[in-house]
C-alpha positions, 0 to 999 in steps of 0.5 A: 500500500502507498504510504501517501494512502494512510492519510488520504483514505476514508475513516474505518467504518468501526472508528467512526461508529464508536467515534459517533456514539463516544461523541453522543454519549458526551452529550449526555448529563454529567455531575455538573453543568457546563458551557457549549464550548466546553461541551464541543471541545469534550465532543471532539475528545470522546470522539478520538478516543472512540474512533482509536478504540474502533479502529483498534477493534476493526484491524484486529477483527480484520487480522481474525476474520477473513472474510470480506463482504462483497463491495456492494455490501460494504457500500449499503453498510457505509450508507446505513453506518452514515444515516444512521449517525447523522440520525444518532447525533441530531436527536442526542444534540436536540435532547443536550439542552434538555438536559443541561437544563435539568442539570441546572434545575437540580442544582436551583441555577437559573435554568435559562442558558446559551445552548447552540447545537450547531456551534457544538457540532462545529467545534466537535467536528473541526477539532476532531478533524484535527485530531485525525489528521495528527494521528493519520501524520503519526501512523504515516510516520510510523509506516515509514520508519518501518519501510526503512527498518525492513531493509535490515531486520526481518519484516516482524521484528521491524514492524515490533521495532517500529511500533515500539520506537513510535510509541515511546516518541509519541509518549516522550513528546507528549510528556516531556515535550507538551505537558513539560512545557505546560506545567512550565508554562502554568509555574512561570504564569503562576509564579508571577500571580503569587508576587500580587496582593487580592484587592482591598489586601493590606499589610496588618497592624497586628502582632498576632498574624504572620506578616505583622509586626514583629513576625518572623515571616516577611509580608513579602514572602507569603505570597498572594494566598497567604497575604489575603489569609492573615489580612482577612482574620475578623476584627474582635469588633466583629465577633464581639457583635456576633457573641456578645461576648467580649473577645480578641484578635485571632492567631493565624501563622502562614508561611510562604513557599520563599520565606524557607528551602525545605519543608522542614524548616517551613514547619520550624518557622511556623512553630516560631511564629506559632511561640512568638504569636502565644498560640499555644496558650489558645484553646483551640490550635488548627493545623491547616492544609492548603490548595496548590496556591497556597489557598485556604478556604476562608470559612475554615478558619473563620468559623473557629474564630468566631466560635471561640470569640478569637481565642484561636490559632490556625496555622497553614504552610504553602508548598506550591504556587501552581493551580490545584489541578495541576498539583494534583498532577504533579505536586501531590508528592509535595504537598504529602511532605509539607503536610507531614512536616507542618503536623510533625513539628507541631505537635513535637511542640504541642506534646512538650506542653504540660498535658492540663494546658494543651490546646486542642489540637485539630486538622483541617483541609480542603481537596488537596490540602486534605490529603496533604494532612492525611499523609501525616497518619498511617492510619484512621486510629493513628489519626485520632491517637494524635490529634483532637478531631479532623474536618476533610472537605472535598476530600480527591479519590486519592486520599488514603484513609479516605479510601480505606474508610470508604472501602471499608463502610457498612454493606447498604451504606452508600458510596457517597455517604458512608458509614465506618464502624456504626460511626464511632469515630468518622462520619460523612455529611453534605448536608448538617443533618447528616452528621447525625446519622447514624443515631448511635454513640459518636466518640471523641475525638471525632473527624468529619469528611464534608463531601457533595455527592456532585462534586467531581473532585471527590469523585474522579479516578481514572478507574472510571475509564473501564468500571462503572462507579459506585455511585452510580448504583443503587440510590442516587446522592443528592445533586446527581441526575438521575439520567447520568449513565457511566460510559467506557472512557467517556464518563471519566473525560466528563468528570475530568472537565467538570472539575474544571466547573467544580467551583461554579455551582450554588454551595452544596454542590459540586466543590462549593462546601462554604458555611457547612463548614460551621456544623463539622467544626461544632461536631468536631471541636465546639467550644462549651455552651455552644448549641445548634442555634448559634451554628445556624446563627453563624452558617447563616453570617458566613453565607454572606460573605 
């Protein structure tokens, strides 16, 4: 066959049938919504990974079957194969705005949206055309590099040679070539972000917050994140109007990724500064994980501090600048250690402490920042043996006791909520009426995972490419269509890009966890007198933020 041909034949007949029903299935709800743009790029992704896996399956029914249908027969096929796909995709993107409506109505967003059928399949189509030709100019490479090896090895050794060596260019350039390149592209962009301050950010005047007066950390060198953290602790005027109760300024410690090398000594300048603040006297002490930026979701700090009337530290360590996304791809290693350093160093600290004068120890991280602190403990009991209480919100797929736990439930007890050892010690809630179930004893100390049954950074794995999830079985959680399906390698390409969305929901869905913050810390580290009114009084006060 001539070369030239690889790129200018037909398409397979098995690569564009599952090719169209990889597309169409990408039509159909995920966990979240999401925009016709992004709906056509993730069309024409699905699309290549149906057309590979068709032509896959076409050449090996080829190589086992000899027989060939007449030409006429093939033609009637085509013809079939072609109407039947034009009918397939027209009424799978006449029913997609009705589902993406629906989507939106279960979430209570505003149900009226920008939906254009014909842009999405002109997206799909030109990207996928692309795509093609990419892969038709690898495979014609390919093919020549084997032309060329035949000349001095035997046909079936070149034809190996050539498929492995094809293989491992294909894979160096796309990983050290194009997602190199991305990853140092993301860390140039974003390390200039870190240098910025947010708007309305300034130096504080307290002696009580890194950056301050006095504090061992520089302003300059706790980066965006970490700036907006200590700026943003509430003024005593403003929990005293809370409580009624006079109160004082919080203790919250950051430090940045520039103000140490390693994360050993991170940790040792936290717990400088964690002396130097007087945070040891407090009643409460927070060991905090962050976000690939350095981000700390402001209601987990804040509902302590108005708990406790101020009377609190919380203390958080910065491992990368980059987006959470891509720490997850490729930081996860590194937020693992500044997580395990941060809670090693203080509680080495906290445990020198007279034991009638400790302040409660807690945890608290949000996605990744979750299993950065996880990484500090073999174990669940290993967890509760050395510390006070834990609250995990978003926890990510690969979070290891989260895993065990989850694994480990009770039979009947869904995937998306639950329930470890009549839960004794760990419980799982979306809802604040969750961490009520069960009804049995809860011990202390206690640890809460916050989990939405929609959101997608809980619930991405890439074992979603070949099996079907548990949450998808059975009784539905809260916020999830009941028209989603699980397709091979389409459902894990949708849930991948609805974490890109994760955030773009109303609280309670998908990655938006806000004020329910406030009922795991009263179940977790309440302090005394504290009731169920006044966390409905301070749910409602952080809402509004």
């Amino acid at each position: 066959m001539d070369n030239a041909r690889v790129v200018r034949r037909w398409p397979g007949f098995g690569g564009v049938l599952l090719g169209t029903l990889f597309a169409c299935a990408s039509l159909t709800p995920s966990l979240l919504p999401r925009t016709w743009m992004y709906q056509g790029v993730m069309a024409a992704v699905t699309a290549l990974m149906g057309y590979a896996a068709g032509a896959a399956l076409g050449a090996l029914g080829r190589a086992l079957i000899r027989y060939r249908p007449p030409e006429r027969g093939r033609r009637l096929a085509w013809r079939a194969l072609i109407g039947g796909c034009a009918v397939l995709t027209v009424v799978a993107l006449w029913y997609s705005h009705d589902w993406q409506r629906d989507l939106r109505a279960l979430m209570g967003m505003d149900t009226s949206l920008t939906w254009f059928p014909p842009l999405i399949l002109g997206v799909a189509v030109v990207l996928f055309t692309l795509g093609l030709l990419l892969a038709r100019l690898v495979r014609l490479g390919g093919r020549k590099l084997i032309g060329w090896l035949d000349r001095f090895v035997p046909v079936q050794v070149g034809r190996a040679i050539g498929v492995v060596l094809m293989a491992v260019l294909v894979a160096v350039f796309a990983n050290d070539v194009l997602f190199s390149a991305f990853v140092a592209r993301m860390s140039d962009v974003s390390s200039v972000a870190n240098q910025g301050t947010a708007p309305g950010v300034r130096r504080p005047a307290t002696r009580l917050v890194s950056g301050g007066p006095g504090s061992f950390v520089p302003w300059d060198t706790l980066g965006k994140e970490g700036r907006t953290f200590v700026a943003s602790a509430p003024a005593p005027a403003r929990l005293t109007a809370f409580s009624g109760r006079p109160a004082t300024e919080p203790i919250r410690v950051y430090v940045g990724l520039e103000a140490a090398p390693t994360p050993q000594a991170q940790a040792a300048l936290a717990v400088r500064e964690l002396e130097r603040t007087g945070a040891f006297r407090r009643p409460v002490l927070a060991v905090l994980g962050t976000t690939g930026t350095g981000w700390v979701d402001p209601s987990i700090p804040a509902s302590l501090e108005y708990m406790y009337d101020g009377r609190s530290a919380t203390v958080a360590v910065q491992y990368s600048y980059l987006p959470s996304w891509v720490s997850f791809l490729v930081d996860r290693e590194r937020a693992a250690r500044a997580g395990r350093a941060l809670f090693e160093a203080v509680r080495a600290r906290w445990a020198e402490l007279p034991a009638d004068s400790r302040p409660k120890l807690v945890l608290a991280g949000e996605s990744l920042g979750s299993y950065a602190l996880e990484h500090a403990f073999r174990d669940l009991g290993d967890l509760t043996a050395r510390t006070d209480g834990a609250v995990f919100v978003g926890p990510p797929n690969v979070n290891p006791i989260w895993r065990h736990v989850t694994v480990g439930r009770e039979p009947g007890s869904p995937v998306w909520r639950p329930v470890y050892e009549a839960g004794r010690t760990v419980r799982f809630a979306q809802t604040p009426g969750d961490l009520g179930r069960p009804p049995g004893p809860w011990a202390r100390p206690r640890v809460v995972y916050l989990q939405n049954a929609s959101d997608p950074i809980v619930w991405w794995t890439p074992a979603l490419i070949l099996r079907r999830p548990a949450w998808l079985e059975g009784e539905r959680g809260p916020g999830v269509n009941p028209r989603m399906k699980w397709f091979p390698l389409v459902t894990f390409w949708q849930v991948l890009v609805d974490m890109t969305s994760a955030l773009s929901v109303p609280p309670g869905h998908g990655h938006r966890y806000n004020a329910n913050v406030v009922d795991a810390w009263a179940a977790v580290a309440a302090p005394p007198g504290w009731d169920a009114a006044d966390s409905v009084r301070l749910r409602t006060l952080l809402s509004s933020f």
